[in-house]
C-alpha positions in Angstrom: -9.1 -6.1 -86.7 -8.1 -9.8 -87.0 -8.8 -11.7 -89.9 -9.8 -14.6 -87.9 -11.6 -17.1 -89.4 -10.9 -19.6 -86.8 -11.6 -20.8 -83.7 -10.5 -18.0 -81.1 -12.1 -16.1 -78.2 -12.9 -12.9 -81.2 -14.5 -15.6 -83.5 -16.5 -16.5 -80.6 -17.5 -13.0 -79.6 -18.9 -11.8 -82.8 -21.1 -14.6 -82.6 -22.4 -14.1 -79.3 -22.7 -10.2 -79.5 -19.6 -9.0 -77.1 -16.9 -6.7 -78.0 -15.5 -3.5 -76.9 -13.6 -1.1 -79.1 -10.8 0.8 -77.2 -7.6 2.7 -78.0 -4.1 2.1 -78.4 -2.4 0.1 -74.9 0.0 2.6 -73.1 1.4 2.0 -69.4 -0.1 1.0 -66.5 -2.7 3.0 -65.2 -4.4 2.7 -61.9 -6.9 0.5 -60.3 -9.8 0.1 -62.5 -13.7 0.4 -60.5 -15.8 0.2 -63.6 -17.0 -3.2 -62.5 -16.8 -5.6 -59.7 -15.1 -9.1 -59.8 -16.8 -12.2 -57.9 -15.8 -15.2 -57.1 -18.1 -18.1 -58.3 -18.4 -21.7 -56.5 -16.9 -24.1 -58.9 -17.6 -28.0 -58.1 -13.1 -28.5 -58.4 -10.6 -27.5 -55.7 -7.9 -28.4 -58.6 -6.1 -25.7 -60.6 -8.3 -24.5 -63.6 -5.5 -23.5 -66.2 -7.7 -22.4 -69.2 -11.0 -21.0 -70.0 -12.8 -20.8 -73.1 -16.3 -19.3 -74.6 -18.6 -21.4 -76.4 -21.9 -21.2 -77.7 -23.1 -22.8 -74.4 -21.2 -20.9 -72.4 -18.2 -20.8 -70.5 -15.8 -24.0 -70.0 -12.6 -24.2 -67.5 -10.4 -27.2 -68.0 -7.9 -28.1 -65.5 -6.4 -31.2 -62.6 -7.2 -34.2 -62.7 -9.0 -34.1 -66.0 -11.6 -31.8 -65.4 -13.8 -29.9 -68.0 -16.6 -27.6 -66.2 -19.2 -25.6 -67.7 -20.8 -22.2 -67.0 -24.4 -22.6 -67.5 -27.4 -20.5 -66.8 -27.4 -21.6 -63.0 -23.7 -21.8 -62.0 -20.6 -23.6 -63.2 -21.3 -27.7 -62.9 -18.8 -30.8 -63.9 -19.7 -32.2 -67.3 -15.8 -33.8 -67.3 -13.9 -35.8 -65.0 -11.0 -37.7 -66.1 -9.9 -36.0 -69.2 -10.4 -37.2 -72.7 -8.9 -40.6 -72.0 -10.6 -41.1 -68.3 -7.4 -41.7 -66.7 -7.5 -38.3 -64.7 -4.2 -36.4 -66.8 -4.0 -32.9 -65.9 -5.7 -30.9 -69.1 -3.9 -27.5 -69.4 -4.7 -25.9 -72.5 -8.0 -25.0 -74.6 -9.8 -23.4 -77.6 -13.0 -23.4 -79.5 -14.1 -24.4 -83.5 -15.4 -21.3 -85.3 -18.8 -20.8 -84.1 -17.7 -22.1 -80.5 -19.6 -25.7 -81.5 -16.5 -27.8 -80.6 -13.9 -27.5 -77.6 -10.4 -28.8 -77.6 -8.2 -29.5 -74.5 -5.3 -30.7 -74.3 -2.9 -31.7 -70.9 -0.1 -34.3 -69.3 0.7 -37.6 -70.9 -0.2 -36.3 -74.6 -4.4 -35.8 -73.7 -5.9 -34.8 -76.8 -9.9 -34.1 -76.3 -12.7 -32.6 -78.7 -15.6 -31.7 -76.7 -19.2 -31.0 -78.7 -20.6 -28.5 -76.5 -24.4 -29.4 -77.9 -24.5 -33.1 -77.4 -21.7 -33.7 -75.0 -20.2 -36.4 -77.4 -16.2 -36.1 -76.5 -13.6 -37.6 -79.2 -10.5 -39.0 -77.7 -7.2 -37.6 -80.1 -4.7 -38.5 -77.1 -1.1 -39.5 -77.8 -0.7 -38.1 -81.9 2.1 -40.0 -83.5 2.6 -42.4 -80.1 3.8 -38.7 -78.5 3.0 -38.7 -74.8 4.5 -35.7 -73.7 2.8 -32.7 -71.6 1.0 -30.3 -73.8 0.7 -27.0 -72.7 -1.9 -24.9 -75.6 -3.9 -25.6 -78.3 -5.5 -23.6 -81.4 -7.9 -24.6 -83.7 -8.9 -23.1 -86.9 -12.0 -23.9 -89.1 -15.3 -25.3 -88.1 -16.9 -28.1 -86.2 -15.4 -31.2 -87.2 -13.1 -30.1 -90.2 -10.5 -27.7 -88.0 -6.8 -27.9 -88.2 -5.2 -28.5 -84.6 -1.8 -27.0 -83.7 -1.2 -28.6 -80.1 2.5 -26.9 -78.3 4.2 -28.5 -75.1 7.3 -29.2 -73.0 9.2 -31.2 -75.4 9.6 -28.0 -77.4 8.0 -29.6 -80.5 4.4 -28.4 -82.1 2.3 -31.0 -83.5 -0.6 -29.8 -86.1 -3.0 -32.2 -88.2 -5.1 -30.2 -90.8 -7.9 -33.0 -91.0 -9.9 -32.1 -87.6 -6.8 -34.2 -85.3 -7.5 -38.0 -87.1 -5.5 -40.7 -86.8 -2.5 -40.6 -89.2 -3.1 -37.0 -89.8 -0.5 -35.2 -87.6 2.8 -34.1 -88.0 5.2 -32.0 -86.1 7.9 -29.3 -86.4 10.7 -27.7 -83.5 10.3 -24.0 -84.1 13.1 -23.3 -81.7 15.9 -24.2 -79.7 13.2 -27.3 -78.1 13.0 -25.0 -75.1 9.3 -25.5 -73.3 5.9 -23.8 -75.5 4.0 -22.5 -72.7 1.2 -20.8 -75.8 -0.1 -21.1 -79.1 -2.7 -19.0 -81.0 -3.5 -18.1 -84.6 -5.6 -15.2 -86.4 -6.0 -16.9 -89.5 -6.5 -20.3 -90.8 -2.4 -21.3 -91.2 -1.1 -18.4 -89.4 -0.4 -17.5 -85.7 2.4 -17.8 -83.1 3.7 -19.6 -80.4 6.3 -18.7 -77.9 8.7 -20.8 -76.0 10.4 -19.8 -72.3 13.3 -18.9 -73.6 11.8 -15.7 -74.6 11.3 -16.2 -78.0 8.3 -15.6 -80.2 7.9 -17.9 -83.4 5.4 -17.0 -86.1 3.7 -18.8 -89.3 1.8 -18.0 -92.4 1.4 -21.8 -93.3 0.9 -23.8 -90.0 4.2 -25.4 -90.7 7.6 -23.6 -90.8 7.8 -21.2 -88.2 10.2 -18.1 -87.7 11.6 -16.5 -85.1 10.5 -13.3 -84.7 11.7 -11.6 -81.2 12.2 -10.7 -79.2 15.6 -10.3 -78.7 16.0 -8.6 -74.9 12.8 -9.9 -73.5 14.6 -11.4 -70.4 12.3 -13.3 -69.0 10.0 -16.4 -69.9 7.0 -16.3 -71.6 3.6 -18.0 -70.9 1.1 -16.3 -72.9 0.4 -15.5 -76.3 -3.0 -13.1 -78.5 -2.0 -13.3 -81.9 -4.5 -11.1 -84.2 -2.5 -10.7 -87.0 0.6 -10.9 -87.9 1.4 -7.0 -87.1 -0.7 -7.1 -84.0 0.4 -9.7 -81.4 0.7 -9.4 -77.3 2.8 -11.7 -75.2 3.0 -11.9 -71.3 5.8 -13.4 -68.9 8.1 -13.3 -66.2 8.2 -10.1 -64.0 4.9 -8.6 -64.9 6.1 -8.2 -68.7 4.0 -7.4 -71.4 4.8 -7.1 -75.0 2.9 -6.1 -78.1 4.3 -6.4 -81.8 3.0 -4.2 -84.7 4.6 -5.8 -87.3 8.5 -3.8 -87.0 9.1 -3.7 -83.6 8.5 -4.8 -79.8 7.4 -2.3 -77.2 7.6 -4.1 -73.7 5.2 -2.7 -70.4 5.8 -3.5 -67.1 3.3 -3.9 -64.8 5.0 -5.0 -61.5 6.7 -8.2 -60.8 3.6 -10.9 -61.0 4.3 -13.5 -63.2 1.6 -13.0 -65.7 0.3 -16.4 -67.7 -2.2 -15.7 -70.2 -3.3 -12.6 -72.1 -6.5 -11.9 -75.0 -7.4 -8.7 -76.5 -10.4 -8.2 -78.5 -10.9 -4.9 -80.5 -8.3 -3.6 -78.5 -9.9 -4.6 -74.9 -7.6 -6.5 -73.4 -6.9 -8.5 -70.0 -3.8 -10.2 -68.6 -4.1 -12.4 -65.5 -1.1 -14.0 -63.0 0.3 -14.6 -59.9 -1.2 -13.5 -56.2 -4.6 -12.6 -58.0 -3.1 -10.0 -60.7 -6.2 -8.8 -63.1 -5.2 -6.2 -65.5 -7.4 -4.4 -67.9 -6.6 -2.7 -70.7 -9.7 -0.9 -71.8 -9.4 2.5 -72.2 -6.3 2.8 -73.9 -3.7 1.8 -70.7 -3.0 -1.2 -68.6 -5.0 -0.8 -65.2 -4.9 -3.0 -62.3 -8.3 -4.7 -60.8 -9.5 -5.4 -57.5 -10.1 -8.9 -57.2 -11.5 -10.8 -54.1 -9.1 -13.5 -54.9 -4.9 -14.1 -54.3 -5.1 -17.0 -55.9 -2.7 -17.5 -58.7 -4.3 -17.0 -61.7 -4.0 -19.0 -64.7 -6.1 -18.3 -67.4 -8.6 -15.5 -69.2 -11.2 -15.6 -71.5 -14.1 -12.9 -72.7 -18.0 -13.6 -74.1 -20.9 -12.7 -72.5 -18.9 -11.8 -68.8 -15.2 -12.0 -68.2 -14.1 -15.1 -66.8 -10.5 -15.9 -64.7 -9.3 -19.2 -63.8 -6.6 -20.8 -61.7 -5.3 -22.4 -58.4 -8.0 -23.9 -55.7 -10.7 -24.2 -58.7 -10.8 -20.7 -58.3 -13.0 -18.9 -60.6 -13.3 -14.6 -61.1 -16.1 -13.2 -62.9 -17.3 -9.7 -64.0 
């Protein structure tokens, strides 16, 4: 079990009362009918590219600046613009410990924090005059006193430890300054990010990173579930999935769908991608859904149901 104090989809589940203990992941399996997916009306046609659970429910971020949220009668529009107003693409997101606070991030160096109970947003945009696309975010801590790791195309990660103020930030190249598609964290100061090179980075002090793996992976990477640091699944190029238990990398492939995000809680996991790809890991092997969508698929997040995002303002739920 993670030792997440922080911000991620687990942190959020204990507190809403969802979790699902499973074995060890093997291969891939077949199609999975324990539940059916439907598709929910969304008020976007733009790509959703993350999703997160809060303690009000469900929020997808994605074109144009959109934030929606899922609420007790649908998914409405409590967003449009992005944290600045001027309509940059948001692409990544993550929730304070206790789900209180949501953070997004996007094109053009958009920075937001989001309170999900009074609907105040906080505009962080452009850290350090930096105006590059960000891809992910992670936050760690509670409502208004998180750290902030924020990863994106120019290769660099930028992290503030007092809750993304002004003057706060700083910022570190883990890599080669190839592209970092994902970040996450299971502790406070420790997670990983990965890069599309193929290489995954880890910390134990939010600030120097190492290189970890993997050293054949072949293909880019776009997704990232850290849980600690001897348990930690990556998706990519090509339908790859690979999990780390601390000594070594042991790669599945389940068919040649690019896959772009991945969470695991407890050892239930999903992995979502291109032309509509759901997998589902409960159960102890990788099974593919049935989905009423071919969509690409973009994002994945678990709480109270099992949301998907992506292209169209698509949205998949079980």
């Amino acid at each position: 079990m993670s030792d997440r104090t922080t911000s991620s989809r687990r942190a959020i589940l204990k507190g809403i009362g969802t979790a699902a203990a499973t074995a060890g992941i093997a291969g891939l399996g077949g199609a999975s009918t324990d539940e059916e997916w439907h598709t929910a009306e969304t008020p976007t046609d733009s790509t959703l590219h993350g999703v997160e659970h809060a303690v009000a429910g469900a929020y997808a971020v994605g074109g144009g600046g959109v934030v929606l949220e899922r609420g007790a009668e649908g998914w409405t529009k409590v967003l449009d613009g992005g944290p600045t107003g001027n309509g940059n693409d948001l692409y990544g997101t993550a929730v304070t410990d206790g789900g209180k606070r949501l953070w997004f991030v996007g094109s053009s160096g958009a920075i937001g924090e989001y309170d999900v109970e009074t609907g105040n947003l906080d505009d962080h945009s452009a850290p350090m005059d930096v105006t590059n696309n960000f891809n992910s975010v992670a936050v760690t801590g509670t409502a208004g006193d998180a750290n902030v790791y924020v990863a994106g195309d120019s290769g660099k990660i930028y992290y503030s430890f007092e809750n993304g103020e002004t003057g706060t930030w700083d910022d570190v190249t883990p890599g080669s300054g190839a592209a970092l598609p994902a970040i996450d964290f299971h502790g406070v100061r420790s997670g990983h990010a990965v890069d599309t090179n193929g290489t995954v980075f880890a910390t134990d002090d939010g600030g120097t990173w190492e290189a970890i793996g993997i050293g054949d992976a072949n293909v880019n990477l776009y997704g990232v579930d850290s849980d600690a640091a001897d348990d930690v699944t990556v998706v990519g190029g090509g339908g790859m999935v690979f999990r780390h238990d601390g000594a070594q990398w042991t790669p599945t492939d389940l068919g040649d769908k690019s896959l772009r995000d991945v969470t695991f809680d407890d050892g239930d996991g999903y992995t979502v991608g291109g032309g509509g790809a759901v997998f589902d890991a409960t159960g102890g092997q990788w099974s593919r859904e049935q989905t009423p969508s071919g969509e690409n698929l973009t994002g994945v997040s678990v709480g109270d149901r099992v949301v998907v995002v992506g292209a169209g303002g698509t949205v998949l739920e079980q």
